[in-house]
PASE-6183 format. One record per residue: residue number from 1; residue in three letters; x negated, y, z negated of N, C-alpha, C in turn. Coordinates in steps of 0.001 Angstrom, whole numbers, plus 500000, padded with zeros to 6 digits. Each point is the difference from the previous one (the first is absolute). Layout:
NUM, Ala, X, Y, Z, X, Y, Z, X, Y, Z;
...
//
This chain:
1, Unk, 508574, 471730, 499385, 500822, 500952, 500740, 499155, 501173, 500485;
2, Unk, 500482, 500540, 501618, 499066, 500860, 499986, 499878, 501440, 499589;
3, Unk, 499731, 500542, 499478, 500103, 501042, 499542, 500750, 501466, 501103;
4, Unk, 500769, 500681, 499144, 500784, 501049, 500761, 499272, 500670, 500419;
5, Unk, 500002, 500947, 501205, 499696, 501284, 500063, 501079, 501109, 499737;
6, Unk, 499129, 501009, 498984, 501235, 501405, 499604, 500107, 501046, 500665;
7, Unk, 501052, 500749, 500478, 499669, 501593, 500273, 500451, 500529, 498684;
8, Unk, 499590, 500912, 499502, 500073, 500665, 498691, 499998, 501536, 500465;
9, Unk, 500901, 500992, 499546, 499717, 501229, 499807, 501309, 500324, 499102;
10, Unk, 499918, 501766, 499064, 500851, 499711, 499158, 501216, 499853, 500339;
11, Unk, 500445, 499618, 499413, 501641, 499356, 499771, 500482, 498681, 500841;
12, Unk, 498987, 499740, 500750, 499620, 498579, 500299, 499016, 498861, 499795;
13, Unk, 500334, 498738, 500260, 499065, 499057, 500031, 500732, 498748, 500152;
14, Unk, 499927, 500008, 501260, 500462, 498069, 500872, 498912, 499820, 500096;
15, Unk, 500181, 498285, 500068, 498882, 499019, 500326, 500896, 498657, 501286;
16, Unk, 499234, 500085, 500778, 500019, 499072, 501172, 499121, 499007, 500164;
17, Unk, 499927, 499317, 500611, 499115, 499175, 500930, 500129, 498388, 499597;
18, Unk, 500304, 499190, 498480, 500520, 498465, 499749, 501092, 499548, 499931;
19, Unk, 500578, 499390, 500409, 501191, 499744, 500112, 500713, 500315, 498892;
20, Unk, 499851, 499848, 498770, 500544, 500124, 498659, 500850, 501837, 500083;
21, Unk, 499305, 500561, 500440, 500261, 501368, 499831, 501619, 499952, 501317;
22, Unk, 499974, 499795, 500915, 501059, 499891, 500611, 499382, 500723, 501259;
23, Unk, 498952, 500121, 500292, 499693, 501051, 500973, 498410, 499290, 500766;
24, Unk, 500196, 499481, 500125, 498915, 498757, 500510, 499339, 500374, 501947;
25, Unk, 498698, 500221, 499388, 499309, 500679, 501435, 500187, 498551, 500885;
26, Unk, 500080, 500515, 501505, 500165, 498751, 500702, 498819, 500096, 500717;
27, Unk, 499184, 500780, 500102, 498618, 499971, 500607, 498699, 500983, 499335;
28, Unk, 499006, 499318, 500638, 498748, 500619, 499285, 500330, 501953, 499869;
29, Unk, 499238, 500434, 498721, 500069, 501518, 500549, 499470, 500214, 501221;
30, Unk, 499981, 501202, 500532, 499547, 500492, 501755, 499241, 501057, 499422;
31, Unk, 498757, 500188, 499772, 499013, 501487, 500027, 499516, 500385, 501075;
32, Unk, 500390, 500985, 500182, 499708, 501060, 500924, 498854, 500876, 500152;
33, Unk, 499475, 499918, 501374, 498349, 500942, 500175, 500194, 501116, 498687;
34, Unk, 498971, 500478, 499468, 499803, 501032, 499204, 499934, 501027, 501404;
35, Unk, 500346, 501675, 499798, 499708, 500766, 500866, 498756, 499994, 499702;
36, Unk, 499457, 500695, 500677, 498997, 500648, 499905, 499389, 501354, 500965;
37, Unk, 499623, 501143, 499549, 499858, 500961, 500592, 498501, 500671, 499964;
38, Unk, 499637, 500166, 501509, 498505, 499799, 500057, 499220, 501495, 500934;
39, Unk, 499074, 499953, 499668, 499078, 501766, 500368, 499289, 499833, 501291;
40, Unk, 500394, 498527, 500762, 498728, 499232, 500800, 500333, 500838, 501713;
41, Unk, 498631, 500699, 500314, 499826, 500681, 500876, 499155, 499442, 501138;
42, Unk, 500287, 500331, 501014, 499471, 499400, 501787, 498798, 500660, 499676;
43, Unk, 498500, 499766, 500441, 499069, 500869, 500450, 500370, 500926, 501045;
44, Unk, 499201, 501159, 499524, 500089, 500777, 501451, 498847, 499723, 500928;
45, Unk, 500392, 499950, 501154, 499475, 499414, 500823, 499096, 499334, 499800;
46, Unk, 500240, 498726, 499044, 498962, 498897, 499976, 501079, 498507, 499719;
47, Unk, 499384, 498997, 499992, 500594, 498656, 499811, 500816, 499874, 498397;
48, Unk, 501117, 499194, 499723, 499834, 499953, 498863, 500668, 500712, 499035;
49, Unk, 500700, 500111, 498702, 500498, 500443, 499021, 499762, 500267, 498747;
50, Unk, 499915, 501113, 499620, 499557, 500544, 498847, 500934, 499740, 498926;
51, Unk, 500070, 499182, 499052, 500206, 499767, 498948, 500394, 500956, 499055;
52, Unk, 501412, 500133, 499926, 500182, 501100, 498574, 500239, 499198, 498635;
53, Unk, 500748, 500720, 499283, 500593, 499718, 498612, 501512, 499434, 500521;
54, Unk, 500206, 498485, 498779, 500978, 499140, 500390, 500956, 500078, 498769;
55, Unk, 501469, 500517, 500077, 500663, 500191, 499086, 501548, 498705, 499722;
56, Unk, 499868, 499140, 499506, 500529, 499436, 499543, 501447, 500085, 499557;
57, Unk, 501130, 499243, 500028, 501059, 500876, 499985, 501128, 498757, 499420;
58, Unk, 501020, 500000, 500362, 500816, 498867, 499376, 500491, 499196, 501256;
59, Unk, 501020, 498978, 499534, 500294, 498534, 500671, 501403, 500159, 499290;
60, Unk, 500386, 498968, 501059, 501518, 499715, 500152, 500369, 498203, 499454;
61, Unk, 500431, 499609, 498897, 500207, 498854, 499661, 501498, 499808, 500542;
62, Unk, 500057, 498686, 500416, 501153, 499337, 500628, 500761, 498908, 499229;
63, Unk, 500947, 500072, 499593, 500758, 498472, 499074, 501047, 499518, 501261;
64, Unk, 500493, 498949, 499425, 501199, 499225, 500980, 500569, 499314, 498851;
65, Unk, 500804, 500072, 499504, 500470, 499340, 499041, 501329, 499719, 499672;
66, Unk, 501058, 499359, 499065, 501208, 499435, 500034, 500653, 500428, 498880;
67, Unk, 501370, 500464, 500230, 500841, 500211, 498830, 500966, 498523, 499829;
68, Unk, 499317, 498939, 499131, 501387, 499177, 499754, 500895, 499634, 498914;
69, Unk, 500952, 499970, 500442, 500973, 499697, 498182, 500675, 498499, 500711;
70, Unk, 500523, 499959, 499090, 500824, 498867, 500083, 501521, 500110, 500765;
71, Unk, 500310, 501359, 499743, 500718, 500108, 500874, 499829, 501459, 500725;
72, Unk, 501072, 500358, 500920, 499581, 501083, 501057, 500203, 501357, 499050;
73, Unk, 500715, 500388, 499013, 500338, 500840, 498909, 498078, 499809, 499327;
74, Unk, 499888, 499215, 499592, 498623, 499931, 499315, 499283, 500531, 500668;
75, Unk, 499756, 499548, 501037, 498726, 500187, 501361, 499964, 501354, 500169;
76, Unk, 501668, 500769, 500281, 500001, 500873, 500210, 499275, 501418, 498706;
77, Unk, 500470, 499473, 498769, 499499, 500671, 499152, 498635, 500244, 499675;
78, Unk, 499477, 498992, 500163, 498103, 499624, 500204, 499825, 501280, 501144;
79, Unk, 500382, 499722, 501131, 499619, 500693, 500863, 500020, 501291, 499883;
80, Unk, 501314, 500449, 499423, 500334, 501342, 499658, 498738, 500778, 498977;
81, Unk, 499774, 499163, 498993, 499069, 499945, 499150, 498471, 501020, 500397;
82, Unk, 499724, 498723, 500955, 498897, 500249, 500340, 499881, 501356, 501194;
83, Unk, 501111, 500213, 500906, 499838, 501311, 500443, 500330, 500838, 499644;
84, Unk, 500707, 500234, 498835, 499971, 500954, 499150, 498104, 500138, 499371;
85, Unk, 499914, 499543, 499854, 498519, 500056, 499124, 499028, 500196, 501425;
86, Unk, 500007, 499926, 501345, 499055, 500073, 500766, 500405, 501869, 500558;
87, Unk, 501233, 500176, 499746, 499817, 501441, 500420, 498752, 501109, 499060;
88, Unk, 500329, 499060, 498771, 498852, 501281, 499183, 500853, 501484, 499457;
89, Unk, 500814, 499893, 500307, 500971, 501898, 499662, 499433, 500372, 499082;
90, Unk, 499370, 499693, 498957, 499635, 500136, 498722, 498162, 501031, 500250;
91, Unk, 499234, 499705, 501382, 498707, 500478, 500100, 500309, 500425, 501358;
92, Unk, 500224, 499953, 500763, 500258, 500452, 501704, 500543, 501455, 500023;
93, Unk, 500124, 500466, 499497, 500581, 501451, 500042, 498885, 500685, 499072;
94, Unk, 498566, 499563, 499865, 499207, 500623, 499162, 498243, 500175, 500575;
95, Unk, 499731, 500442, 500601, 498906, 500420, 500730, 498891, 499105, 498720;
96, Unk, 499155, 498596, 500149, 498856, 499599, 499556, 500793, 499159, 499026;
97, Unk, 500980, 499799, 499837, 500294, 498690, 499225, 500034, 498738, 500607;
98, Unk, 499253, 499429, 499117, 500145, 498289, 500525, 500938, 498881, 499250;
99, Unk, 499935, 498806, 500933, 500597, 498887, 499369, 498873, 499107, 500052;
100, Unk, 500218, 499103, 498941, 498754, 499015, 499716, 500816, 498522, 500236;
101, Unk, 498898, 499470, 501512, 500287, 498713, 500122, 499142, 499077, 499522;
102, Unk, 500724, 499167, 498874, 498643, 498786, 499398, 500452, 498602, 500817;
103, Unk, 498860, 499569, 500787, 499561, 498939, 500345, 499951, 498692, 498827;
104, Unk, 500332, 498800, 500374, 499518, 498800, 498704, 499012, 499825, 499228;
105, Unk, 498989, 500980, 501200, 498888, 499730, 499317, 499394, 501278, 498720;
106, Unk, 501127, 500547, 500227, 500207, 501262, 498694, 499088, 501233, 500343;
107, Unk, 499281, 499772, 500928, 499942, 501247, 500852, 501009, 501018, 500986;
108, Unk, 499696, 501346, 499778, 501108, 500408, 500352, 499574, 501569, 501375;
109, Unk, 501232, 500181, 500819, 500094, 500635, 500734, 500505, 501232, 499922;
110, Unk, 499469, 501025, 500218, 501075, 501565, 499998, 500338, 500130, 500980;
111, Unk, 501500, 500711, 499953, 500279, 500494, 501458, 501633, 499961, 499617;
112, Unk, 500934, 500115, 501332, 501111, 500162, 499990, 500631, 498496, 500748;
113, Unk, 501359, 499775, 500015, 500495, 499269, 500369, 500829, 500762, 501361;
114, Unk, 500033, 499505, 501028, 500821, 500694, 501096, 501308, 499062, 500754;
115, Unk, 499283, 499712, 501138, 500802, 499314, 501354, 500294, 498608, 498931;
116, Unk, 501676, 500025, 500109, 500630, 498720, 499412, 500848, 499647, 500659;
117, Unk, 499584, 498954, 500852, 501515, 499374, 500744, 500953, 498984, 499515;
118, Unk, 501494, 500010, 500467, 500555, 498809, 499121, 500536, 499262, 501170;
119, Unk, 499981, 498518, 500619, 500947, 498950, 500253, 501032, 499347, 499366;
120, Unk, 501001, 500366, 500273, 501179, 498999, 499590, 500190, 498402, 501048;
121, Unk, 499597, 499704, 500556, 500176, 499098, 500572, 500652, 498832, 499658;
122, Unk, 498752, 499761, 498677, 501012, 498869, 499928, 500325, 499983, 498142;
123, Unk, 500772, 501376, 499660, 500195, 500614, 498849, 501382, 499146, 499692;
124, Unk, 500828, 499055, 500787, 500818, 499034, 499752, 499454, 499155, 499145;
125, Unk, 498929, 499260, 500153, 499369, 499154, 499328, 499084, 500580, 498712;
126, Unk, 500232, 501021, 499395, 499642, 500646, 498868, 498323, 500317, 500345;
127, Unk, 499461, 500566, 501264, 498951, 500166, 500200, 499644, 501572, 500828;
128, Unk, 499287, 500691, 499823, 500085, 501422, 500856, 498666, 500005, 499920;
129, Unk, 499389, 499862, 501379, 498901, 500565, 500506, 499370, 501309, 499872;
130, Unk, 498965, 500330, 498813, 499021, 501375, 499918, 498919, 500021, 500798;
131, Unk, 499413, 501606, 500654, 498930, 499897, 500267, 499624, 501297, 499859;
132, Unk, 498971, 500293, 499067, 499551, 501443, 499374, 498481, 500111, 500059;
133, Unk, 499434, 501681, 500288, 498738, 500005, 499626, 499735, 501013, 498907;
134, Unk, 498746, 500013, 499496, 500014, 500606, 498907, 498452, 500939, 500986;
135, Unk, 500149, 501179, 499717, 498918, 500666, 500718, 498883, 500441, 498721;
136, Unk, 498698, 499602, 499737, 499208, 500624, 499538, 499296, 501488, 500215;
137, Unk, 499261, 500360, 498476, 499377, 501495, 500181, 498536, 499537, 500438;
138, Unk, 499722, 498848, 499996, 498099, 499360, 500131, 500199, 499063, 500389;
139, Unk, 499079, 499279, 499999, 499786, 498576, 500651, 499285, 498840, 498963;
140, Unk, 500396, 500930, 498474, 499448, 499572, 498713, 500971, 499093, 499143;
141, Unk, 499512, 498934, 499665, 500663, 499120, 498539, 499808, 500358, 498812;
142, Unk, 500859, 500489, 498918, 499239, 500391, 498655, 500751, 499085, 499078;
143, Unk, 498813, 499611, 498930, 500121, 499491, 498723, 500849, 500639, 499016;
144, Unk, 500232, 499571, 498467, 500994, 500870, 499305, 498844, 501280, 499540;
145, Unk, 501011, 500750, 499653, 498905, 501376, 499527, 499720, 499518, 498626;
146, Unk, 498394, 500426, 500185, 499211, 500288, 499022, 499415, 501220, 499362;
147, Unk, 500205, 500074, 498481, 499314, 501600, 499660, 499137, 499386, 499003;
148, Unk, 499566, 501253, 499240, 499471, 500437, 499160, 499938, 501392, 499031;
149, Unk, 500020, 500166, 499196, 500468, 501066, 499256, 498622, 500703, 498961;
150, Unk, 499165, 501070, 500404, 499164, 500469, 499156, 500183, 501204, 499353;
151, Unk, 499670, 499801, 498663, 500550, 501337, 499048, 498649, 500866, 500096;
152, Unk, 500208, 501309, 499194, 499767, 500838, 500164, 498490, 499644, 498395;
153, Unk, 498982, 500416, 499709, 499300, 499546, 498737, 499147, 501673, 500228;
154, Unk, 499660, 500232, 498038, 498835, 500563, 500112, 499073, 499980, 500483;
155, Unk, 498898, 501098, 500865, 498718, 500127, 500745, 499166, 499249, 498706;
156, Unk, 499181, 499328, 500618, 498961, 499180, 499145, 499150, 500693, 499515;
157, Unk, 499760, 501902, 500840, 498454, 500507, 499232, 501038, 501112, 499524;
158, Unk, 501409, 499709, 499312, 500486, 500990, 499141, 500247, 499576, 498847;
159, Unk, 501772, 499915, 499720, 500006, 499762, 498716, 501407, 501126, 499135;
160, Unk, 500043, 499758, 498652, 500593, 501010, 499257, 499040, 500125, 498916;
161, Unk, 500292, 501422, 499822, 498645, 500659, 498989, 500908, 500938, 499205;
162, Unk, 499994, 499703, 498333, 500812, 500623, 499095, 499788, 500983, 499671;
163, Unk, 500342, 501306, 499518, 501936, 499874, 499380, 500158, 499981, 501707;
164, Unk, 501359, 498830, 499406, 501004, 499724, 501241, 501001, 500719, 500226;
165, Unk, 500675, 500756, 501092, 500712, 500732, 500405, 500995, 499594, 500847;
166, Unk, 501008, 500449, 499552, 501264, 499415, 501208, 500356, 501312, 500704;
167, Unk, 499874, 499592, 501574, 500594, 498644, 500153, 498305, 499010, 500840;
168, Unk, 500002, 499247, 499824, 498814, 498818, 500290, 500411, 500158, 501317;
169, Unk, 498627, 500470, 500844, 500018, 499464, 501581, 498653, 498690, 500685;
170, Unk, 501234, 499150, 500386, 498290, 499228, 500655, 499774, 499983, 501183;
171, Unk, 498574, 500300, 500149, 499866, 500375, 501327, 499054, 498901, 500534;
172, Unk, 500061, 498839, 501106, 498711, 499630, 500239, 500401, 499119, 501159;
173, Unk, 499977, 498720, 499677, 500021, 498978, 501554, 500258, 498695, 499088;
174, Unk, 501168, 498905, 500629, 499855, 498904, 499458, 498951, 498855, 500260;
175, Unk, 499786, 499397, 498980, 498757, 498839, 500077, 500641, 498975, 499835;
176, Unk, 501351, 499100, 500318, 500180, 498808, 499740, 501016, 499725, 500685;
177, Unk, 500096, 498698, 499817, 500786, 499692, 501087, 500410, 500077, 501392;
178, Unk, 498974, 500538, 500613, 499991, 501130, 501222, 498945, 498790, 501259;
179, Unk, 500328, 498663, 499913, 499521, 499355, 501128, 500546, 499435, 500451;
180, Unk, 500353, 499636, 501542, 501250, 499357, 500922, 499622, 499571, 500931;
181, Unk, 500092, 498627, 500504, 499805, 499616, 500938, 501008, 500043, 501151;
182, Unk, 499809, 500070, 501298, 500970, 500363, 501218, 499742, 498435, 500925;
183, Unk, 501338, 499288, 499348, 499535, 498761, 500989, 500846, 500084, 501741;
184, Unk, 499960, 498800, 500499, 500486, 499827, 501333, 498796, 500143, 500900;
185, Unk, 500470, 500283, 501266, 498757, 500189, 501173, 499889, 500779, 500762;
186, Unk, 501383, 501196, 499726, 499992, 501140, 500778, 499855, 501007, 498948;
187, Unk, 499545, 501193, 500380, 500294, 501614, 499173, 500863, 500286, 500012;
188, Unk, 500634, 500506, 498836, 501367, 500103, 499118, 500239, 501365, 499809;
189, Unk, 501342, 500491, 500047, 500296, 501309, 499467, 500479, 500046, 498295;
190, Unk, 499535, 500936, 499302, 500209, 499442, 498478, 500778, 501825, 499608;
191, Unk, 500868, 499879, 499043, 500512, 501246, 499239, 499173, 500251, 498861;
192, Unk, 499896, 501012, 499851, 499312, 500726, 498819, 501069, 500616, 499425;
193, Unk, 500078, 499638, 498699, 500927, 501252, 499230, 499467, 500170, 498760;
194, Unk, 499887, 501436, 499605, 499523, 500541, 498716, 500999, 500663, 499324;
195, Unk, 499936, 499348, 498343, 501195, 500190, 499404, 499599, 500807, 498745;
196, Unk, 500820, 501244, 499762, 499626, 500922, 498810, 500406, 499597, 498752;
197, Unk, 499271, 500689, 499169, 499939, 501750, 500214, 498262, 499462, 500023;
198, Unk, 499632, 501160, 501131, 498858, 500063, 500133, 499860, 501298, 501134;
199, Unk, 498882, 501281, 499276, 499579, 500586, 500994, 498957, 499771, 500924;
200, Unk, 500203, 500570, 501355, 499220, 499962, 500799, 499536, 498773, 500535;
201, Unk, 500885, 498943, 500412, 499512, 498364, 499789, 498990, 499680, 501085;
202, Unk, 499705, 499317, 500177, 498606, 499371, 501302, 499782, 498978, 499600;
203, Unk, 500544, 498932, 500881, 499900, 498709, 500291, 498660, 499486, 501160;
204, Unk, 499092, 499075, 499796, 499033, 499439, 500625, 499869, 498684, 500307;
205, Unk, 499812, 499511, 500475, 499774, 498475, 501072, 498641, 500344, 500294;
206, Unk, 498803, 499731, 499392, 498755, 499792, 500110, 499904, 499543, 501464;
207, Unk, 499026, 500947, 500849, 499654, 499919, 501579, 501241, 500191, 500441;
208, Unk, 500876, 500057, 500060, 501059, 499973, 500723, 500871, 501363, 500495;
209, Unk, 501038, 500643, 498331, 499894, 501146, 500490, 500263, 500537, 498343;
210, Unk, 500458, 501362, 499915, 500168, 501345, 498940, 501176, 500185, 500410;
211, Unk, 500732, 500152, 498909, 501335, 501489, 500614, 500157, 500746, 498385;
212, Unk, 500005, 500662, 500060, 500220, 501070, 499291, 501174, 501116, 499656;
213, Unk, 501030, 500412, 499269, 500722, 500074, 500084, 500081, 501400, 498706;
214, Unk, 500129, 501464, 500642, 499819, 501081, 498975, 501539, 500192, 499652;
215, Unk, 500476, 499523, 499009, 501402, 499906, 499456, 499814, 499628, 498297;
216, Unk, 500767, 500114, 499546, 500360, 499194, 498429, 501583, 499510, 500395;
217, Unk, 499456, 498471, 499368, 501231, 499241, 500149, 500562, 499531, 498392;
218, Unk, 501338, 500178, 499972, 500044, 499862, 498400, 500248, 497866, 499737;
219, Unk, 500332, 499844, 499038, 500262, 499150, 499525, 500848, 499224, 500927;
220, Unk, 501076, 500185, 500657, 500994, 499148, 500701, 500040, 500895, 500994;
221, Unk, 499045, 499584, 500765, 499939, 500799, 501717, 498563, 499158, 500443;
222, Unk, 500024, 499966, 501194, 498533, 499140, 500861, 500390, 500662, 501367;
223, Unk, 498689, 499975, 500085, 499378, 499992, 501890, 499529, 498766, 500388;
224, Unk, 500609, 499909, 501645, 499912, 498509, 500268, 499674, 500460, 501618;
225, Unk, 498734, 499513, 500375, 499427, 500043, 501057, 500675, 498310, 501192;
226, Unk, 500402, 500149, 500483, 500399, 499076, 500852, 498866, 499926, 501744;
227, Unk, 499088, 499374, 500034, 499002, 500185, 500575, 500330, 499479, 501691;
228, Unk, 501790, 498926, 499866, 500253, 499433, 501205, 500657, 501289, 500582;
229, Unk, 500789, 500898, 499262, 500722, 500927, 500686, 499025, 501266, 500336;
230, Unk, 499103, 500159, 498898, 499081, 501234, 500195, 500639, 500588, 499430;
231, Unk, 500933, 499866, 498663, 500495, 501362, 499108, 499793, 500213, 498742;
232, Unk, 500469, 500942, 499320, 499327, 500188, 498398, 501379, 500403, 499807;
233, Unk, 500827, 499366, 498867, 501471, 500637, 499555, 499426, 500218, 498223;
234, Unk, 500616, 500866, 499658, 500184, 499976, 498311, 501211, 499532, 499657;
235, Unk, 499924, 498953, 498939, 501781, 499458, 499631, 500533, 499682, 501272;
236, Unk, 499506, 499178, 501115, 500976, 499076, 500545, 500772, 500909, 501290;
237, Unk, 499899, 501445, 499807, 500808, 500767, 500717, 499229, 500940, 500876;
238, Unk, 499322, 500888, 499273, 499285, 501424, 500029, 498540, 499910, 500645;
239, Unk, 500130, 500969, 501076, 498973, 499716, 500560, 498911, 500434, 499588;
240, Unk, 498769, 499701, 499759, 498756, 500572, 499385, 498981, 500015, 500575;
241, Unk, 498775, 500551, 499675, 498519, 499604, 500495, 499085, 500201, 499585;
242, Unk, 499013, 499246, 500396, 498447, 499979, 499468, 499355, 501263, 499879;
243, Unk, 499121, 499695, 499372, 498450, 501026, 500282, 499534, 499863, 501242;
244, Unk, 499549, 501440, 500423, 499159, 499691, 501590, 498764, 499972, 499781;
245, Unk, 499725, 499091, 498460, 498729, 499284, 500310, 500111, 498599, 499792;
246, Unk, 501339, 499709, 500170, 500581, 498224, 500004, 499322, 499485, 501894;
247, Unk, 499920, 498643, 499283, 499326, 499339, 501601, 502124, 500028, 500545;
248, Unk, 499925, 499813, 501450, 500782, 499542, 500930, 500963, 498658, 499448;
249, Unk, 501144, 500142, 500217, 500872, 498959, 498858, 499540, 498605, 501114;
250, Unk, 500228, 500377, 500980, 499873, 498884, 500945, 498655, 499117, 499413;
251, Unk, 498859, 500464, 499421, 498700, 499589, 499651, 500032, 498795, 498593;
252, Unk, 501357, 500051, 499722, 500421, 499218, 498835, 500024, 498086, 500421;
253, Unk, 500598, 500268, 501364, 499593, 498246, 500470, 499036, 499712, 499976;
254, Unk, 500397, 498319, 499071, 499170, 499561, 499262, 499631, 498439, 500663;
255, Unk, 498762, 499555, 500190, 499387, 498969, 500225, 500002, 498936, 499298;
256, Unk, 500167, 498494, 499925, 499924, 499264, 498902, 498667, 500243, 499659;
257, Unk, 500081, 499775, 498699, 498620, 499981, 498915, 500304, 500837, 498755;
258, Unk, 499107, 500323, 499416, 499874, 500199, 498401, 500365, 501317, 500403;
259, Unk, 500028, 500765, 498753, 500482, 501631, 499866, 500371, 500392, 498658;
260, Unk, 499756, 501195, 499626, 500502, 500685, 498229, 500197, 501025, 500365;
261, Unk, 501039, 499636, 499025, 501035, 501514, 500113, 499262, 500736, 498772;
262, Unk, 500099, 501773, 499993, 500332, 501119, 499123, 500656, 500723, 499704;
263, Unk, 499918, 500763, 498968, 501551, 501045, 500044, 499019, 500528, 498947;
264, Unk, 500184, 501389, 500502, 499622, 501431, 498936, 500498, 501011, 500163;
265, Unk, 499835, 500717, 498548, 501031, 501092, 499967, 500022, 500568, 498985;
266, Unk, 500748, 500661, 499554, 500157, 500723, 498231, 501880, 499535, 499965;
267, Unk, 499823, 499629, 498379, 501304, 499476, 499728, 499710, 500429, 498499;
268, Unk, 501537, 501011, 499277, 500059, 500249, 498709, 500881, 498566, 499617;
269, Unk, 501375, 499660, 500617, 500444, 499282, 499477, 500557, 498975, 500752;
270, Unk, 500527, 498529, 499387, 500256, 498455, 500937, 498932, 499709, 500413;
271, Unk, 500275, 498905, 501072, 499025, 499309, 500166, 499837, 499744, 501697;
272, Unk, 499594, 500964, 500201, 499406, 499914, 501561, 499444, 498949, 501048;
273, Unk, 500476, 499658, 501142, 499494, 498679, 500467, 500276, 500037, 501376;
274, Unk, 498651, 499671, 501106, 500319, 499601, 501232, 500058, 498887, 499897;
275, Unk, 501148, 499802, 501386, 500426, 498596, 500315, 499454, 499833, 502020;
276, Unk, 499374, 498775, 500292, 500237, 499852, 501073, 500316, 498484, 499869;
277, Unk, 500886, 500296, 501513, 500912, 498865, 500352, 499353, 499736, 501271;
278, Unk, 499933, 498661, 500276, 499730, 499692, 501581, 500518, 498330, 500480;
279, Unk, 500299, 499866, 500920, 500484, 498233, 500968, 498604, 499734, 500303;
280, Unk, 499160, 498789, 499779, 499590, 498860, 500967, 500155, 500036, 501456;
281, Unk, 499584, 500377, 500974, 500564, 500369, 501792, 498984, 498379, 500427;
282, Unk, 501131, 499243, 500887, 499586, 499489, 500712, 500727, 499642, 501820;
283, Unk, 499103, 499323, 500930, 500448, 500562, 501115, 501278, 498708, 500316;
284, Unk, 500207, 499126, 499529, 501355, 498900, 499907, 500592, 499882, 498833;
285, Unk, 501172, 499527, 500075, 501032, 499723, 498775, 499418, 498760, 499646;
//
């Protein structure tokens, strides 16, 4: 059987496309040119075009597909179903939220769901003609997310030196666990989040970039760098920011290949830990 494709966002998740599901595509998907927006300049008065910077942008996916039941009450409900779930009400009224379309091949698409048309034609015979596109933010396929999680450890040229005093602070950089590979074939946007209590935290990606962060975060609170939007929130909400001796968030896309994470800081108490998260990017489903 062939495998469904899902739109997923919260408080939804239909699956279309094999007959089994009731919602059976009647033709290939339709992908649409990627935009693209370009810097490319005429010579002045000479032959020829000067070449700028080429910015990449999103595509328009196309379905055609069938609501059938067995009878016209069924069909109709399928149908209902599914355009209820293609309006999205749930992310469309929210500036940068997406819906995630997974392909069979379990790669998946961001973006919104829009233009949904319905035929009744021949909705006598328990059948109603769909035809919807789903508009992307890129022209990118991503894998499931992958992280990694590095704690916080004593500096190697320190230590504790007795009589011991409370309260115990450790101050240094973690040494373990801190290597990740970035697969797929495109450069990936990945989240960073650093979770307290820890002062003054600074997270590192060897060659890549620093951010730095002059705050104390306690025990149940984190900063979470989101590198696709370009923002820094504390707790999910609150807006925050770096050190202005942090590299550029944008500088966080990441290339496939090797990479180690760090996290340092001073922490009296719990157990301190960056996390980065990142998708696999490739350029087909």
């Amino acid at each position: 059987m062939l495998e469904s494709w899902r739109l997923t966002y919260p408080g939804t998740d239909i699956a279309f496309g094999p007959a089994v599901t009731g919602l059976p595509i009647s033709a290939a998907p339709e992908y649409g040119p990627t935009d693209i927006t370009v810097d490319d300049q005429n010579g002045a008065r000479s032959d020829g075009v000067i070449l700028g910077q080429d910015f990449r942008h999103g595509t328009t996916i196309t379905f055609e597909l069938h609501a059938i039941g067995a009878t016209r009450e069924e069909a109709a409900a399928l149908a209902t179903a599914f355009m209820t779930a293609w309006r999205g009400d749930a992310i469309r009224s929210t500036p940068g939220t997406v819906a995630e379309l997974r392909a069979p091949s379990g790669r998946s698409a961001l973006g919104r769901p829009r233009r949904a048309a319905l035929d009744e034609t021949l909705a006598r015979h328990g059948k109603y003609a769909i035809t919807v596109d789903f508009v992307t933010i890129d022209d990118v396929w991503y894998g499931d997310v992958e992280s990694i999680e590095v704690p916080i450890a004593l500096s190697q040229s320190g230590g504790l030196v007795g009589p011991l005093k409370s309260p115990l602070v450790s101050r240094g950089s973690s040494t373990r666990q801190n290597a990740f590979v970035v697969g797929g074939t495109l450069p990936t946007w990945p989240t960073i989040t650093m979770n307290g209590s820890i002062l003054n935290p600074v997270v590192t990606v060897a060659g890549r970039f620093r951010y730095a962060a002059a705050t104390s975060l306690k025990y149940d609170e984190n900063l979470r760098i989101d590198s696709r939007r370009g923002t820094v929130l504390r707790n999910g909400s609150q807006l925050a920011a770096l050190t202005r001796s942090s590299d550029l968030i944008e500088d966080a896309l990441l290339d496939p290949g090797a990479y180690t994470l760090t996290l340092s800081g001073s922490s009296t108490t719990g157990n301190p830990t960056a996390e980065i998260a990142w998708r696999p990017a490739f350029p087909t489903p």
